[in-house]
BAKE-634293 format. One record per residue (C-alpha): residue in three letters; x negated, y, z. Coordinates in pm, whole numbers, padded with zeros to 5 digits, always signed. Each point is the difference from the previous one (the first is absolute). Example, Ala and Ser with C-alpha at 12.3 -4.5 7.8 and 13.67 -1.06 7.14 Angstrom:
% BAKE-634293
ALA-01230-00450+00780/SER-00137+00344-00066/
***
This chain:
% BAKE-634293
UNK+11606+07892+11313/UNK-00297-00213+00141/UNK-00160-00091-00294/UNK-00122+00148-00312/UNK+00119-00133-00304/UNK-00389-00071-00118/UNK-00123-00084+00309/UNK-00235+00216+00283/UNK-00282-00021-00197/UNK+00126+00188-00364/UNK+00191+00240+00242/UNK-00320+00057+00177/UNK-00186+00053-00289/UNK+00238+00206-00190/UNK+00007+00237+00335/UNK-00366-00006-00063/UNK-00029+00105-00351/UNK+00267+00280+00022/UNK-00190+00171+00291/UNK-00308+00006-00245/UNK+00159+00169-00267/UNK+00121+00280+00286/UNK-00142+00312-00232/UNK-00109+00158+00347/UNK-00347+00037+00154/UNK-00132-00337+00178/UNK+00009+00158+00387/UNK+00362+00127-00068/UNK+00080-00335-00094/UNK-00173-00134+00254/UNK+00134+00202+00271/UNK+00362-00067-00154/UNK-00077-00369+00034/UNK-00090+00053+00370/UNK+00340+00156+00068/UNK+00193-00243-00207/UNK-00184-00268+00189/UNK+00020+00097+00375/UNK+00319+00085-00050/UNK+00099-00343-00159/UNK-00153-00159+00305/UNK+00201+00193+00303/UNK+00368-00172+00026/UNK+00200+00302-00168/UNK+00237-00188-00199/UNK+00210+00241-00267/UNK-00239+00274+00096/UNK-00314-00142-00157/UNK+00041+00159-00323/UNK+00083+00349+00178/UNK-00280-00074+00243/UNK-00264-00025-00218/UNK+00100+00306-00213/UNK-00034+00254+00283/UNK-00304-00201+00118/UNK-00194+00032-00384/UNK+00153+00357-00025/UNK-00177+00115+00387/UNK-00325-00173-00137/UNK+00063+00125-00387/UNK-00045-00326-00104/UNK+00158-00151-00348/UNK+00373-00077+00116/UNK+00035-00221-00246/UNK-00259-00210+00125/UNK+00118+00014+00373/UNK+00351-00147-00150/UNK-00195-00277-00166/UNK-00200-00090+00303/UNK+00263-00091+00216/UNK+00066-00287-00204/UNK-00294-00125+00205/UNK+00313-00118+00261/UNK+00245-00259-00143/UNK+00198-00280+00113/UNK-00360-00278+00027/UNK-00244+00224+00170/UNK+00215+00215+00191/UNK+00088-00277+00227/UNK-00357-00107+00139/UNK-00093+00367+00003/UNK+00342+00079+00245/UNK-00080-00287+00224/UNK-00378+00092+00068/UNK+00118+00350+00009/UNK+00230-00044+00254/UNK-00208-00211+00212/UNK-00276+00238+00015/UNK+00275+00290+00095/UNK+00090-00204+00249/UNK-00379-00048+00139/UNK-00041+00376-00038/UNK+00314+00061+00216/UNK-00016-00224+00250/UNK+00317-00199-00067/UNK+00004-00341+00100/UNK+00354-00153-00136/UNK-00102-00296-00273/UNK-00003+00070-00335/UNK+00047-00271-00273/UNK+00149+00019-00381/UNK+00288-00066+00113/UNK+00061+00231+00254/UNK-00120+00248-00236/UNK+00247-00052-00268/UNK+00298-00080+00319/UNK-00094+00353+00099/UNK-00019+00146-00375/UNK+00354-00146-00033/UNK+00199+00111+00318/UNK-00102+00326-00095/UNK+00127+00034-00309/UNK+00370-00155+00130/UNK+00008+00245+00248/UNK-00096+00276-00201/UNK+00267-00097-00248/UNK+00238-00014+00332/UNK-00122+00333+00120/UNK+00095+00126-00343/UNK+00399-00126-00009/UNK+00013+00107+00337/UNK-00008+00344-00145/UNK+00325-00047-00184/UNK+00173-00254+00241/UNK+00057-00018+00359/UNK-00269-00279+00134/UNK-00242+00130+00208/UNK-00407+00078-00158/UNK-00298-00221+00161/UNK-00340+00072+00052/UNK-00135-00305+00186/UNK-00127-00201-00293/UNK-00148+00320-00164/UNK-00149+00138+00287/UNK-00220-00374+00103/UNK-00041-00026-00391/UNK-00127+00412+00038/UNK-00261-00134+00309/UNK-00077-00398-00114/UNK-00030+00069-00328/UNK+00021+00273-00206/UNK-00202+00223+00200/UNK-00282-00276+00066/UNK+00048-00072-00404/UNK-00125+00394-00095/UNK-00254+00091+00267/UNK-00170-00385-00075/UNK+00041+00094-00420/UNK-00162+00330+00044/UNK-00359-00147+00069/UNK-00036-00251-00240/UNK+00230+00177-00281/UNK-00237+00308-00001/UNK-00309-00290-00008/UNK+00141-00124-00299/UNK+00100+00281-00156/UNK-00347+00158+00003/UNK-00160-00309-00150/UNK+00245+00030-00271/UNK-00047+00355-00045/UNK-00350-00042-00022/UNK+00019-00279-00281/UNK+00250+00200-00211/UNK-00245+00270-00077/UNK-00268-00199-00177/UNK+00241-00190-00153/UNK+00192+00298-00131/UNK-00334+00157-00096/UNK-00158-00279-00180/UNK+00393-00030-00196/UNK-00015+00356-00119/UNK-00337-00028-00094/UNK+00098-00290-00241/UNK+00258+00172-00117/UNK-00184+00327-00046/UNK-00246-00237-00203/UNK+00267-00182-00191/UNK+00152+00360-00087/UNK-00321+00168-00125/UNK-00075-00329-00216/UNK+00310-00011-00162/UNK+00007+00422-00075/UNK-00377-00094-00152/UNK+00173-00242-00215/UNK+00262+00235-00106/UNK-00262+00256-00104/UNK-00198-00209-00171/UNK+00289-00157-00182/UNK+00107+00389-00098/UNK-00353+00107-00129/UNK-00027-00287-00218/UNK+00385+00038-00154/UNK-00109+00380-00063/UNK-00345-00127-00123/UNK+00193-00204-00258/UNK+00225+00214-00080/UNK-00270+00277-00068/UNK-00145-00274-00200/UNK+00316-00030-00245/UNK+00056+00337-00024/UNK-00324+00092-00092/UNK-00022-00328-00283/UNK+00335+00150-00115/UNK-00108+00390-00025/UNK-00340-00165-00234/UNK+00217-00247-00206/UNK+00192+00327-00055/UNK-00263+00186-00121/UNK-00168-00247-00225/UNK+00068-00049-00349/UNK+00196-00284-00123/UNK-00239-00245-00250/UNK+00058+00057-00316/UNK+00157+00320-00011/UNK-00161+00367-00019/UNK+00075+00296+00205/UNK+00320+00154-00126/UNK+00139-00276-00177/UNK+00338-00101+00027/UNK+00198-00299-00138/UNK+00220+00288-00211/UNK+00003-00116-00392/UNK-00142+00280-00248/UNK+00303+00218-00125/UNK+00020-00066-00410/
***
């Protein structure tokens, strides 16, 4: 769940290489990897996927490639991002109540027990509660997306700008790699049909020539008595 079974770097890599081979123009990929990548950045968890869909389809960017870039948030960088994040929100807003790691993942947690309350309290008679989700709304949540925005649409356009001459220079390649190995082909066919002209022309002359020894007309039939 945290970490890949060949480690950050293959997955990272592997993310890499598949967004190359994307059979799309670079600035569609491009603009899909900006969508996939703000997206990944802004604290939308189980709607990232969604997210950066309708985000690649407004910009008609490669969707594909906004699903791949949100891979740029997992379980080691998403931590440092969310606590600068959140302390720049909270800068931006104004809010003055301290903010550490801990109170971070304290406030992360009471919300999800009483949203899991709130939820059998539907089916049950206990009572719903909004404190913890409302000061998790105001001290964190809220300071979390406005303090992403900034940065996440920084980063985004220096990736977005590095995908497309990466992309381009890939195709390229590959356009060369393609058009060197169709050469090949061709070359390999004309000289199979050369040959084979070749043989069918020494075996149309054998034809034609005598055999030594023998003249025109004569046959290996003995002379009747």
């Amino acid at each position: 769940m945290f970490y890949p079974t060949g480690g950050f770097r293959r997955a990272t890599r592997y993310v890499i290489h598949r967004m190359r081979r994307l059979p799309d123009r670079p600035h569609r990929i491009a603009r899909g990897v900006f969508a996939g990548s703000l997206i990944g950045f802004l604290p939308l968890p189980g709607l990232q996927f969604l997210g950066a869909w309708g985000l690649a389809w407004v910009m008609r960017g490669n969707v594909l490639a906004a699903l791949l870039a949100t891979f740029n948030s997992n379980p080691i960088t998403t931590p440092f991002f969310a606590v600068g994040a959140i302390t720049l929100g909270h800068w931006m807003l104004g809010i003055d109540t301290p903010l550490t790691a801990e109170a971070i993942g304290d406030g992360f947690a009471h919300a999800g027990v009483e949203l899991w309350h709130n939820f059998l309290a539907l089916f049950g008679p206990e009572d719903m509660h909004w404190d913890g989700l409302s000061r998790f709304w105001s001290d964190i949540y809220l300071p979390y997306f406005i303090g992403a925005l900034g940065p996440g649409i920084l980063l985004s356009l220096i990736f977005y700008y590095i995908t497309i001459p990466l992309v381009e220079a890939y195709q390229k390649a590959r356009s060369a790699k393609f058009k060197e190995r169709s050469d090949k082909r061709l070359l390999l066919r004309e000289r199979l049909a050369a040959l084979a002209q070749r043989a069918a022309d020494a075996a149309k002359d054998g034809h034609k020539d005598p055999v030594p020894g023998t003249k025109q007309g004569d046959d290996d039939t003995p002379p009747a008595p």
